[in-house]
TORZAGU-932366 format. One line per field, with one value per residue (C-alpha): x, y, z; residue number from 1. Coordinates in steps of 0.25 Angstrom, whole numbers. Each point is the difference from the previous one (the first is absolute). Example, Ala and Ser with C-alpha at 12.3 -4.5 7.8 and 13.67 -1.06 7.14 Angstrom:
# TORZAGU-932366
x = [49/6]
y = [-18/14]
z = [31/-2]
k = [1/2]
# end
This chain:
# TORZAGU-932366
x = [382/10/0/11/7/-11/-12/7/1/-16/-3/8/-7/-14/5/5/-13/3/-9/4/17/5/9/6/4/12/9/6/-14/-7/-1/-7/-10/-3/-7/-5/-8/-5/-5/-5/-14/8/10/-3/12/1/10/6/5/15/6/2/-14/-3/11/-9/-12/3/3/-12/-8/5/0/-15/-3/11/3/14/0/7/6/8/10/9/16/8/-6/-13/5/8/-12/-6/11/-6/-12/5/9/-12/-6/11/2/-14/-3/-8/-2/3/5/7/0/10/7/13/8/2/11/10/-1/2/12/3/-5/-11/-11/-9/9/0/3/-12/1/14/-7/-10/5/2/-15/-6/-4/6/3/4/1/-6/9/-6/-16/0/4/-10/-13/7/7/-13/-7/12/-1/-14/4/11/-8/-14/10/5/1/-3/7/3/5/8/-4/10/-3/11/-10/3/-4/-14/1/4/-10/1/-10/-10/-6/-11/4/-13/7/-1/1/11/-3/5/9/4/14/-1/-1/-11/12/2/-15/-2/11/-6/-14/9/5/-15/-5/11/-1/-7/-1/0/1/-3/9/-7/6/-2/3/-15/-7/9/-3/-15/1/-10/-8/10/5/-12/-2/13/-2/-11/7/10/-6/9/1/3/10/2/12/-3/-2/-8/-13/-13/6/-7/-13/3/-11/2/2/15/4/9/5/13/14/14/3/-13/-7/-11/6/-8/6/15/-2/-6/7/12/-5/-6/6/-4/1/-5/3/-9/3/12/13/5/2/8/-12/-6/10/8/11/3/7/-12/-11/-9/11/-8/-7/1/-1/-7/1/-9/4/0/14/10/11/-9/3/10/3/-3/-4/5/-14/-1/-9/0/-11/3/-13/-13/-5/-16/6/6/-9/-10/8/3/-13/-7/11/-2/-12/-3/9/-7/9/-10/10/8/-11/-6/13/1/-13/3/12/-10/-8/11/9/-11/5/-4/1/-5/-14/-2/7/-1/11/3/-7/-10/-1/3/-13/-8/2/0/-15/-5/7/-3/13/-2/9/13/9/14/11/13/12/0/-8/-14/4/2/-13/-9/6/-2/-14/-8/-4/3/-6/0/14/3/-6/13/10/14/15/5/13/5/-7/-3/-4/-12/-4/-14/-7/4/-1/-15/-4/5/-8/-14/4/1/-11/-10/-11/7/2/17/6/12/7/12/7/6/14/-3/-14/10/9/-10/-12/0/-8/-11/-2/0/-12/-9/4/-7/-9/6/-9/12/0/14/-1/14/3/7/7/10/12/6/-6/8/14/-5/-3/13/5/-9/3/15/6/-3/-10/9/-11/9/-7/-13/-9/-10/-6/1/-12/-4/-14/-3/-16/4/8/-8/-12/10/4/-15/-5/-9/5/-5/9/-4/7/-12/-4/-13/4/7/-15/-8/14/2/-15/1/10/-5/-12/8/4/12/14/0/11/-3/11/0/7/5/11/14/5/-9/8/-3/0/2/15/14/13/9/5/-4/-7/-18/1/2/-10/-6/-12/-3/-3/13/8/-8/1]
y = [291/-3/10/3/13/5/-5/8/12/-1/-1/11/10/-4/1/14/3/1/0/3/-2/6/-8/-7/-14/-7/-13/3/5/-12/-8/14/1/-14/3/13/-9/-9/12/8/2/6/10/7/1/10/-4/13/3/4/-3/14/2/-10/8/12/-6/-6/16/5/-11/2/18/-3/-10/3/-14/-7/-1/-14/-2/-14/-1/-13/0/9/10/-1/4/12/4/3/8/14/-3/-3/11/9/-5/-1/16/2/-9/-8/-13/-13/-14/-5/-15/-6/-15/0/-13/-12/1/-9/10/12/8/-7/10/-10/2/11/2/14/4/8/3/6/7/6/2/16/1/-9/1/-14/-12/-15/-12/-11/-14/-9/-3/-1/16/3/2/9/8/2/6/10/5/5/3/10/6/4/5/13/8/-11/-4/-12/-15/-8/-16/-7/-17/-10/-10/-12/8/1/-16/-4/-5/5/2/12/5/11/11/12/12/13/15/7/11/12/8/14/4/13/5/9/11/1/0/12/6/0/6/10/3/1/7/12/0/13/-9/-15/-8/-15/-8/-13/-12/-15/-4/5/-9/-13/2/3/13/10/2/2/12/5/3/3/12/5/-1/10/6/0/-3/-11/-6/-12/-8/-9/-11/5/4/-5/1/14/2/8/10/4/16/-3/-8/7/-11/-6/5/-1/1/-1/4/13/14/1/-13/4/15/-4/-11/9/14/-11/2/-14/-12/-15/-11/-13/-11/7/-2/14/-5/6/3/6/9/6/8/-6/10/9/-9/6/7/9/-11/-8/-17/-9/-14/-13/-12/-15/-3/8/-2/12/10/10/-8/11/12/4/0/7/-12/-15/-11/-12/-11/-3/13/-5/-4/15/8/-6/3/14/3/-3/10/11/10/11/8/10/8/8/11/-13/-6/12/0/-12/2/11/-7/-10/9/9/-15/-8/-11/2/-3/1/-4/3/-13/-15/-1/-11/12/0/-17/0/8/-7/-13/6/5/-12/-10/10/1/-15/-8/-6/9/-8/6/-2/11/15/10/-6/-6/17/3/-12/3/16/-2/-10/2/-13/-2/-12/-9/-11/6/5/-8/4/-2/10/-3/-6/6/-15/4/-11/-3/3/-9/-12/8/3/-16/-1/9/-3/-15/5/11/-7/11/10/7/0/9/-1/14/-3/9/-7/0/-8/-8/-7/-7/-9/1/-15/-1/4/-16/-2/11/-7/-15/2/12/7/14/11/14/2/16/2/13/0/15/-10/2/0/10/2/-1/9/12/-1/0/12/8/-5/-7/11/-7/-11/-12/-11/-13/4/1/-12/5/-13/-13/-6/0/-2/-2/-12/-5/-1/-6/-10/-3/-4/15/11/12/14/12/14/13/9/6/-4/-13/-2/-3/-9/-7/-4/-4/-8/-8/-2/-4/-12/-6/-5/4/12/9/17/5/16/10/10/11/-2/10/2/2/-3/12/4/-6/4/-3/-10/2/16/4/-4/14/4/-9/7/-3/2/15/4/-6/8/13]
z = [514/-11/-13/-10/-2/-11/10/12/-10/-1/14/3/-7/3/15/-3/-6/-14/-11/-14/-4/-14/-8/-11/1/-6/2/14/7/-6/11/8/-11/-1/16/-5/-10/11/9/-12/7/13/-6/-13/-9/-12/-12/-2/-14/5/14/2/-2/10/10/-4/2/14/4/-6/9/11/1/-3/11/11/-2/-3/-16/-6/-13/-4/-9/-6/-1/-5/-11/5/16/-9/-5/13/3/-4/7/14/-2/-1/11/9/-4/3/13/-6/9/-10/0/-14/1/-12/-2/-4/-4/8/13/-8/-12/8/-4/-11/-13/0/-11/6/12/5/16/-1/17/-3/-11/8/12/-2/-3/9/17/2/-12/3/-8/6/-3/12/-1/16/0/-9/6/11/-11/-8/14/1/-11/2/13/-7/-10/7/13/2/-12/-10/-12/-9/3/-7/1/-9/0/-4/-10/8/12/-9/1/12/11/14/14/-1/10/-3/9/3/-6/11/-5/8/7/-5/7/5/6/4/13/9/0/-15/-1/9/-7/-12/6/5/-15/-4/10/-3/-16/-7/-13/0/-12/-3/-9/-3/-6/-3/13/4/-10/5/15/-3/7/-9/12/9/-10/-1/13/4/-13/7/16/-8/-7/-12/-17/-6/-12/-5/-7/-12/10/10/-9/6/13/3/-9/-11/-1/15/0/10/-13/-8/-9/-2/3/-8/-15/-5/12/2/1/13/6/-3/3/13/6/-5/12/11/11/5/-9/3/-9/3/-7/-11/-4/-3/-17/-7/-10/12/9/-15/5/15/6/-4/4/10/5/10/6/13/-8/9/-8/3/-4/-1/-3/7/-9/-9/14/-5/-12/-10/9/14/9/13/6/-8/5/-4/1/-6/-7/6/14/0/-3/7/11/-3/-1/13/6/-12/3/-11/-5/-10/-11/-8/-5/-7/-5/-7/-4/-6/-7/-5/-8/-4/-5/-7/-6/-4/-9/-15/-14/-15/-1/-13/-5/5/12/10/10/-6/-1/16/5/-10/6/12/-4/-5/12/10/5/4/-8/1/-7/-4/-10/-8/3/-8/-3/3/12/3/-5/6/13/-2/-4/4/14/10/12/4/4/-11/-12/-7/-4/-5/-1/8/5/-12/-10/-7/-17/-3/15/-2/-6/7/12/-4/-2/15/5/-8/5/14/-1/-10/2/-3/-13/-2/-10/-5/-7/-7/-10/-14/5/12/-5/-12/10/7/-9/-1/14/-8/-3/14/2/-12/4/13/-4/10/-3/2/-8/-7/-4/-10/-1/-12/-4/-8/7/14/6/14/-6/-12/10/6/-14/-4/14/3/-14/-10/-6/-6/1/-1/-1/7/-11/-1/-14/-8/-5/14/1/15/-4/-9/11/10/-8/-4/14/0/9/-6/-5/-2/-6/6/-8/5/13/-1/-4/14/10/-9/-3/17/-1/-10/7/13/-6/-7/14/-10/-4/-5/-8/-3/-6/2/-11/8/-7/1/7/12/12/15/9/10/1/7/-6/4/13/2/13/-2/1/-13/-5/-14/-11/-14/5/5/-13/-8/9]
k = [1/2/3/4/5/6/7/8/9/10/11/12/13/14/15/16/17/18/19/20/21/22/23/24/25/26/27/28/29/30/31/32/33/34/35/36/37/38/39/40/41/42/43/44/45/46/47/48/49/50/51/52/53/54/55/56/57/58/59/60/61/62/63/64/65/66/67/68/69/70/71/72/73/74/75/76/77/78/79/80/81/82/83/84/85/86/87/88/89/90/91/92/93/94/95/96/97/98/99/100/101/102/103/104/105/106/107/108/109/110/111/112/113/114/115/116/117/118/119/120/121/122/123/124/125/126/127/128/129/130/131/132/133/134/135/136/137/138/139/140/141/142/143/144/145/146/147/148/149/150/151/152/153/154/155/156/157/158/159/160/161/162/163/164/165/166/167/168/169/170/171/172/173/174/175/176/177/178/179/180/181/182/183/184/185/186/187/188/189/190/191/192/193/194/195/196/197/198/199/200/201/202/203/204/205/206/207/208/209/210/211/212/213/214/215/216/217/218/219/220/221/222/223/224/225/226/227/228/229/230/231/232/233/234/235/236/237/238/239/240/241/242/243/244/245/246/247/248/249/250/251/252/253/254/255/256/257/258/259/260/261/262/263/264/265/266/267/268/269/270/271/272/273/274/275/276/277/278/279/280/281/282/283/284/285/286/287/288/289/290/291/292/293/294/295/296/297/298/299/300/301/302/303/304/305/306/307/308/309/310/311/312/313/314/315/316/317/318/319/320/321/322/323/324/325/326/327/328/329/330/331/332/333/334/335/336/337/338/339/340/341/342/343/344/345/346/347/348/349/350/351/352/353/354/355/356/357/358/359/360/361/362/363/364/365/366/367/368/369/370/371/372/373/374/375/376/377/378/379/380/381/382/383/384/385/386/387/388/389/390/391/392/393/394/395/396/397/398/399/400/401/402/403/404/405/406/407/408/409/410/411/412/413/414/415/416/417/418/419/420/421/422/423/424/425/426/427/428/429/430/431/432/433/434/435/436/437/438/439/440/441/442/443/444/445/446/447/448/449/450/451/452/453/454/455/456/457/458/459/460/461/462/463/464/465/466/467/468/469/470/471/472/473/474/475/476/477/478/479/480/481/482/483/484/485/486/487/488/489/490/491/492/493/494/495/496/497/498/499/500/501/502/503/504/505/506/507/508/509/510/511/512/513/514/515/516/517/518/519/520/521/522/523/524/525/526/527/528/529/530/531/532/533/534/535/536/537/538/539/540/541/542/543/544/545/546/547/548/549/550/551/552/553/554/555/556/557]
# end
């Protein structure tokens, strides 16, 4: 059949299944948004308030689902925009595809108005970018993209569309959209070795990151955790991966990681990183790390073998294919001496803090009470992305959401109407501090023009929490520019954003508060007033061995 470029852009998405897109139109994307308006009852778009909201919002659908997530963008400053939010999903492996116009062929090059090379921009951040200047190339270059981002270790794509491409008529032919089977390099040798490995340690640990969630592979963990007969950490990314109220979990491992995690992955004598990539934020000191340990790393993406760590044994493939594999050849291996070991720490390190004031803590397992542990969980970068992964207790995959790699300021939010779009029944909260919930607080439009029923919990202590540790611990106290305390009133702004707003100062404040809001099944804002100078422990500083990770308690010892 014959269709224009903008028709061909349609087509292609419902082939590839996709249901909802996040955007902001403008004069080059026209013509695409002219179709969307004409299939309106068959993809659902949402008019975010920013493009990088729309960028955030498109990573935020597509953690919660499994799905690719896809944002669109017109020329120039609006592809820019989207520029943070493909770098944090690029840095995360978040499969998306950004779809932007760009000016006509003939205008190309030119300084035309709105002209940016926005595939030359990208490039660094994306899997794979291409400008499409020939409609007969653009149905083909639409499926590879898709192809690129689900495949592998996902990641974002880049689709930038000349406008007369967007015009131009060309033959379609629907094509039926088949899922690649996932793969798994390794061979039957490496896979014995690695039994081997098991079968000889004393005191296995596991070190478990996103990869787990992408490949769907929390079962396979689950039992392989058993076979071995082994405790289990987690990095930012991996949390649901492992159920987080299981007696081998010990919490997350790094800079702000448990005391029991970093102590004990620091005497195993055998640890197994499925799905990791040996961060900075996680390994500290890299000469230090683990240093008494045999490292057997699992791993879609091979380039992340010996990247930051030497391994004894690396296994590149599908992290589900592999494990599935390693544990029909796996009997039982049992570690009792480690284990009471490792509870013993647990017991000895537990994670605390100052109950007798209002704290994000304390904010974290109240939603955790009154959610049952079942929400989606997404949040902005700092202290309370610490603390809502330190104490709400995940247990499934997808249910929390966070910049990791890049550590995006104001990526919560937009994340959050993603995955309540994708995941409509469940509750999806958003915990941001003030620092970060001022930058993109804007998407708060976005959430009450379609009553979009997120929670947004601010926990406001009034300055920049994170970088104002470091200055207390590392700078002398010299607070420059990190205190928040002026005349914004975040109630006021979310009412006039058209959300619901409750203020909480109290601890008792904090339960009836959450259930107020889910009750409203609309946008909701509660912002938290939390002391200034709450810190997040435990921590290790920059580049020192986990080892000598500290708390509160030892500062004042």
């Amino acid at each position: 059949m014959q269709l224009n470029g903008s028709e061909i852009v349609v087509e292609c998405l419902k082939e590839q299944g996709v249901d909802t897109v996040f955007g902001y139109p403008g004069g080059a994307i026209l013509n695409i948004y002219d179709a969307l308006y004409k299939h309106s009852s068959e993809i659902n778009h949402i008019l975010t308030s920013h493009e990088q909201g729309a960028a955030h919002a498109a990573d935020g659908y597509a953690r919660a689902t499994g799905k690719v997530g896809v944002c669109l963008a017109t020329s120039g400053p609006g592809a820019t925009n989207l520029v943070t939010g493909i770098a944090t999903a690029y840095m995360d492996s978040v499969p998306m595809v950004a779809i932007t116009a760009n000016v006509t062929l003939p205008m190309l090059g030119k300084d035309s108005f709105q002209e940016v090379d926005i595939a030359g921009v990208t490039m660094p951040i994306t899997k794979h970018g291409y400008i499409v200047k020939n409609v007969s190339q653009l149905a083909g270059t639409l499926r590879r993209a898709f192809a690129i981002a689900r495949s592998g270790r996902p990641g974002p794509v880049l689709v930038d569309i000349t406008k007369d491409v967007t015009a131009a008529v060309c033959e379609y032919t629907p094509v039926k959209i088949q899922q690649e089977d996932r793969g798994m390099s390794c061979t039957e040798q490496e896979l014995d070795q690695v039994v081997e490995y098991i079968k000889n340690a004393q005191k296995p640990y596991i070190y478990l990151g996103g990869g787990a969630i992408i490949s769907d592979a929390s079962r396979e963990v689950a039992e392989f955790a058993e076979l071995i007969d082994a405790p289990v950490c987690d990095t930012l990314m991996g949390k649901g991966a492992f159920d987080g109220r299981s007696p081998r979990y010990t919490g997350m491992i790094g800079m702000h990681g448990t005391k029991t995690s970093n102590l004990g992955v620091s005497q195993c004598d055998l640890l197994i990183a499925l799905g990791a990539r040996f961060s900075d934020r996680v390994i500290g000191n890299p000469k230090k790390f683990a240093e008494g340990a045999k490292i057997i790393h699992i791993d879609v993406d091979a380039a992340e073998i010996n990247k930051n760590i030497r391994v004894d044994v690396g296994l590149t493939g599908d992290l589900k294919l592999v494990l599935q594999a390693l544990n029909k050849k796996l009997t039982k291996q049992e570690h009792p001496q480690w284990m009471q070991t490792i509870l013993d720490m647990k017991e000895k390190y537990p994670l605390k803090y100052d109950d007798s004031v209002l704290s994000c803590p304390y904010i974290m397992e109240a939603v955790d009470k009154v959610t049952g542990g079942e929400a989606i969980i997404t949040t902005d970068v700092g202290q309370h992305q610490m603390w809502a992964a330190q104490y709400y207790h995940y247990t499934k995959p997808r249910t929390f959401l966070s910049s990791g790699g890049l550590g995006t300021m104001g990526y919560g939010l937009g994340a959050c109407i993603g995955a309540q779009v994708g995941q409509p029944d469940k509750i999806c909260v958003n915990i941001a501090g003030d620092g970060c919930f001022r930058m993109n607080m804007n998407e708060l439009a976005t959430a009450s023009r379609y009553n979009i029923p997120i929670i947004q919990i601010v926990i406001n202590n009034h300055v920049l929490g994170m970088v104002r540790q470091w200055q207390t611990l590392f700078y002398g106290k010299r607070y420059s520019q990190t205190v928040l305390n002026d005349k914004v009133d975040f109630c006021k702004c979310a009412e006039g954003l058209g959300c619901a707003s409750i203020r909480v100062t109290k601890k008792e404040e904090v339960i009836p508060a959450l259930e107020k809001a889910i009750a409203l099944k609309a946008p909701v804002l509660i912002e938290c007033i939390i002391p200034e100078d709450d810190k997040v422990f435990p921590m290790v500083p920059a580049g020192a061995p986990i080892a000598e990770v500290f708390d509160g308690d030892d500062l004042d010892s």
